[in-house]
C-alpha positions in Angstrom: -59.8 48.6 -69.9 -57.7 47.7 -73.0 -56.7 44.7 -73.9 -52.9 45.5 -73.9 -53.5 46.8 -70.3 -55.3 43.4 -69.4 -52.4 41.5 -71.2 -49.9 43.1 -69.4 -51.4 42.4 -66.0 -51.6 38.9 -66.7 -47.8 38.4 -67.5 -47.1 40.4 -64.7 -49.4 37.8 -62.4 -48.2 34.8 -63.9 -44.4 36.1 -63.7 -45.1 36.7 -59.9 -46.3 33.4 -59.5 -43.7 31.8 -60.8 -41.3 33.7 -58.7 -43.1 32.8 -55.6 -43.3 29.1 -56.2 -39.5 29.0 -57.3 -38.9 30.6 -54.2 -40.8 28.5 -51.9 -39.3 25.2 -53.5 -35.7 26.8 -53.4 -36.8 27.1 -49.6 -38.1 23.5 -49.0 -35.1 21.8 -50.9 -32.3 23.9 -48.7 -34.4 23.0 -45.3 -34.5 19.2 -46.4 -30.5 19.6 -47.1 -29.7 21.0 -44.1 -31.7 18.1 -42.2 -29.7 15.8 -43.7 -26.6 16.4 -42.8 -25.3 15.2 -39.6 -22.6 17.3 -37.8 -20.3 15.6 -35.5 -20.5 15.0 -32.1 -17.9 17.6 -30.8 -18.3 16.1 -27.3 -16.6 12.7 -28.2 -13.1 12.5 -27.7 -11.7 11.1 -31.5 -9.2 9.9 -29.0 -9.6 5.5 -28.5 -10.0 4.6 -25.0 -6.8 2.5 -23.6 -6.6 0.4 -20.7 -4.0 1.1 -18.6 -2.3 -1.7 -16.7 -1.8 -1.6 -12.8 2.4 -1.9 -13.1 2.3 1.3 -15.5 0.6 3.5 -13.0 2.7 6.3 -11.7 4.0 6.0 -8.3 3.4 8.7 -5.9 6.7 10.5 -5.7 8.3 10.1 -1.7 9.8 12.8 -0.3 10.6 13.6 3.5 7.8 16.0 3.4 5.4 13.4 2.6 7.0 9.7 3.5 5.0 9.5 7.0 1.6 9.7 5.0 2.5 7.4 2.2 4.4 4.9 5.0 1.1 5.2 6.9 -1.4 4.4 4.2 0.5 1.4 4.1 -1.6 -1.9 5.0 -0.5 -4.9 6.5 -1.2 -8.0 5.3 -4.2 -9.9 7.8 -2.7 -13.0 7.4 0.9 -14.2 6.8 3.8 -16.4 7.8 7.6 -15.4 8.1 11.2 -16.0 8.9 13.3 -13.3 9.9 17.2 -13.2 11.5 18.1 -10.8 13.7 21.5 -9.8 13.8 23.2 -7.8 17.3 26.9 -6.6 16.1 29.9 -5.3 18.1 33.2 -5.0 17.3 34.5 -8.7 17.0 30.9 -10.6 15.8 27.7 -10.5 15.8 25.2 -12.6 17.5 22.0 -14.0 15.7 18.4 -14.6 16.9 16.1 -16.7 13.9 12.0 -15.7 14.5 9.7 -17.7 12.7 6.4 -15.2 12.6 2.8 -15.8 12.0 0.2 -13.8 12.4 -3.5 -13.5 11.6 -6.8 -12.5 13.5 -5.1 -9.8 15.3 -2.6 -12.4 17.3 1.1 -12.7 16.9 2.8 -16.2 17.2 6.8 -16.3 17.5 9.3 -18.8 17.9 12.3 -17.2 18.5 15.6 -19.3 18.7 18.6 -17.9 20.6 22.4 -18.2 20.0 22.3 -21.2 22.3 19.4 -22.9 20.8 17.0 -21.9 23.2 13.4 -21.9 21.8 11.1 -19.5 23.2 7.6 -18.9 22.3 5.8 -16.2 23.1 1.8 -15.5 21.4 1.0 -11.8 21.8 -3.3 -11.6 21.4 -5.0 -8.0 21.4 -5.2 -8.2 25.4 -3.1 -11.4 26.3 0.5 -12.4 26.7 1.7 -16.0 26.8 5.3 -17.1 27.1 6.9 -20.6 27.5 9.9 -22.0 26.4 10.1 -25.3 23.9 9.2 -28.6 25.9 7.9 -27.2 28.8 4.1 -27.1 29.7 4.3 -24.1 31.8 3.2 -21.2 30.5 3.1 -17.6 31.5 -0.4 -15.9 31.3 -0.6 -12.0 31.5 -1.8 -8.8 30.2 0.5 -7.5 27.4 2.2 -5.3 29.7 3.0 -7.9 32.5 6.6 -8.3 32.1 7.7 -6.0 34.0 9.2 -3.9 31.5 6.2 -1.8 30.0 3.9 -2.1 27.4 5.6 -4.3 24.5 3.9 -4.4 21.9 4.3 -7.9 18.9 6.7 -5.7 16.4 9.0 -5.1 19.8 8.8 -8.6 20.3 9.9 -9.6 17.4 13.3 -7.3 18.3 11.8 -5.6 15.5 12.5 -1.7 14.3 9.3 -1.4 12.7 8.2 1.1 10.5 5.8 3.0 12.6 8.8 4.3 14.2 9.1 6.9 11.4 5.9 8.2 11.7 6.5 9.5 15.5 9.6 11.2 13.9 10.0 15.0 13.3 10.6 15.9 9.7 13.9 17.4 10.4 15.1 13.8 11.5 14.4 12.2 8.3 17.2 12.2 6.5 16.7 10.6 3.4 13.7 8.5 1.4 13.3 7.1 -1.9 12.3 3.9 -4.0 14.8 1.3 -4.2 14.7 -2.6 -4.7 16.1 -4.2 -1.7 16.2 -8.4 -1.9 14.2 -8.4 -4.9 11.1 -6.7 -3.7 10.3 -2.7 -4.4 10.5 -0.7 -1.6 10.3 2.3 0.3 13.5 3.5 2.1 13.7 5.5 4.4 16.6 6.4 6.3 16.4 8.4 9.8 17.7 9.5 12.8 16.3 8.4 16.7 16.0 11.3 18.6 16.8 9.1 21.8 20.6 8.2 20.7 21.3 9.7 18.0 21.7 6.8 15.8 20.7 6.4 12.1 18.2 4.1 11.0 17.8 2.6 7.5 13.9 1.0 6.7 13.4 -1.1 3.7 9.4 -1.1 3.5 7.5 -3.5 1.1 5.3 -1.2 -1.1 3.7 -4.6 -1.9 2.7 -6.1 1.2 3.5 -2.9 3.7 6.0 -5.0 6.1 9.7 -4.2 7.0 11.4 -6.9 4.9 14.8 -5.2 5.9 16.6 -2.3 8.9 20.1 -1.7 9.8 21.0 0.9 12.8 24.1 2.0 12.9 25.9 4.2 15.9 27.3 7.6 16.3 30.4 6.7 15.1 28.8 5.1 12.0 29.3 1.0 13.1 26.4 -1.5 12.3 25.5 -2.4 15.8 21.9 -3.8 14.3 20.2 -5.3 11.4 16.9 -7.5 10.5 16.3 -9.5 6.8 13.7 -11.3 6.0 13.7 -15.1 4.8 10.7 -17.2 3.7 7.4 -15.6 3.9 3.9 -16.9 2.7 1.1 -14.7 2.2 -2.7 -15.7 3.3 -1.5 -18.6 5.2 -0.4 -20.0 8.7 -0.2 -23.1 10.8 -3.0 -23.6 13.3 -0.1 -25.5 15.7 1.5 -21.9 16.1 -1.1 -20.6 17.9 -1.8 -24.0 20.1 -1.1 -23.8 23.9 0.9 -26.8 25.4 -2.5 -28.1 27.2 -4.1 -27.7 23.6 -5.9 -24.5 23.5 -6.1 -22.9 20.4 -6.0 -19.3 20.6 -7.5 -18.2 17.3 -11.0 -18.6 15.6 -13.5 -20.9 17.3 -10.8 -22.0 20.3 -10.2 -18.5 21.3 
């Protein structure tokens, strides 16, 4: 072999070489680039989280569709104290009946004063009745339907139009519903006919603590002949005395 032959294969060799290891570190140094870079995490929301506070929290929009589920997910309070006035109109007046209410373990105490002063007080427990008037010791001891006038249950009582009326209605005797703020609380109102007279009934409904804290009925010819407010009320607390029988008994935890 010549040695022009011999020189050209070794240019050619080395030239190779040279290519190969070029390419390999041209290879290396790319792969260590794309390593390094960190791609962001597309599943992150770039978005910062916000706390949203209870009073900004849409409210579930009331329609006469929908009023007798939203009225019914309602919950009382367990435990409260109230005053209400009960007004009974006609064309000259109006006579008034003041309740004081408490309630708590399931029993209803009332002390309802009539237009002539007369205290009565009546305790309505899951299965009992009791009923004496102010000052005297004797008391009447029944089943809550004892009366003689049917099953009466503590909202009736209370010569209350509660609002667990509306959710025996038909739809088509709703007549209208909304939000409103009646005597400085937000409400539910509801406004309805009774299928039994055909009168229209107005419910103010505590979205707070799910109690009627206001009701007006009017007649067929559109007169007020009813309506119920609500005075002082106190949440989470009552008087043990309330629910203390003449003779002493008390009818709620350990004494009942």
């Amino acid at each position: 072999m010549s040695s022009k032959r011999i020189l050209g294969i070794t240019i050619f060799s080395i030239l190779f070489i040279a290519i190969a290891v070029g390419v390999m570190l041209h290879t290396s140094f790319l792969g260590r680039e794309h390593d390094a870079v960190q791609l962001p995490d597309t599943s992150a929301s770039s978005t910062p989280d916000i706390e949203t506070e209870p009073d900004t929290l849409d409210r579930v929009d009331v329609t006469r569709e929908n009023v007798q589920e939203v009225v019914s997910s309602l919950l009382r309070p367990e435990t409260y104290r109230r005053n209400i006035i009960i007004q009974s109109h006609w064309d000259s007046g109006h006579t008034d009946y003041h309740i004081s209410v408490s309630v708590t373990e399931g029993v209803t105490s009332l002390r309802r004063l009539s237009p002539t002063d007369v205290e009565k007080r009546i305790i309505v427990a899951p299965d009992k009745l009791y009923i004496w008037y102010g000052g005297d010791n004797t008391v009447f001891i029944g089943s809550i339907d004892s009366t003689g006038d049917g099953h009466r249950t503590a909202d009736e009582w209370q010569m209350l139009i509660a609002y667990e009326d509306i959710l025996r209605l038909d739809v088509s005797d709703i007549i209208d519903v909304g939000y409103v703020e009646y005597n400085g609380e937000d409400c539910i109102y509801a406004k309805c006919l009774s299928p039994l007279l055909g009168y229209t009934r107005i419910h103010f409904i505590s979205v707070a603590i799910g109690l009627v804290v206001g009701a007006e009925e009017y007649d067929r010819d559109g007169k007020l002949v009813y309506s119920m407010t609500v005075g002082d009320s106190s949440i989470g607390s009552i008087d043990p005395a309330d629910f203390t029988l003449p003779d002493g008994s008390l009818l709620i935890g350990s004494g009942a």
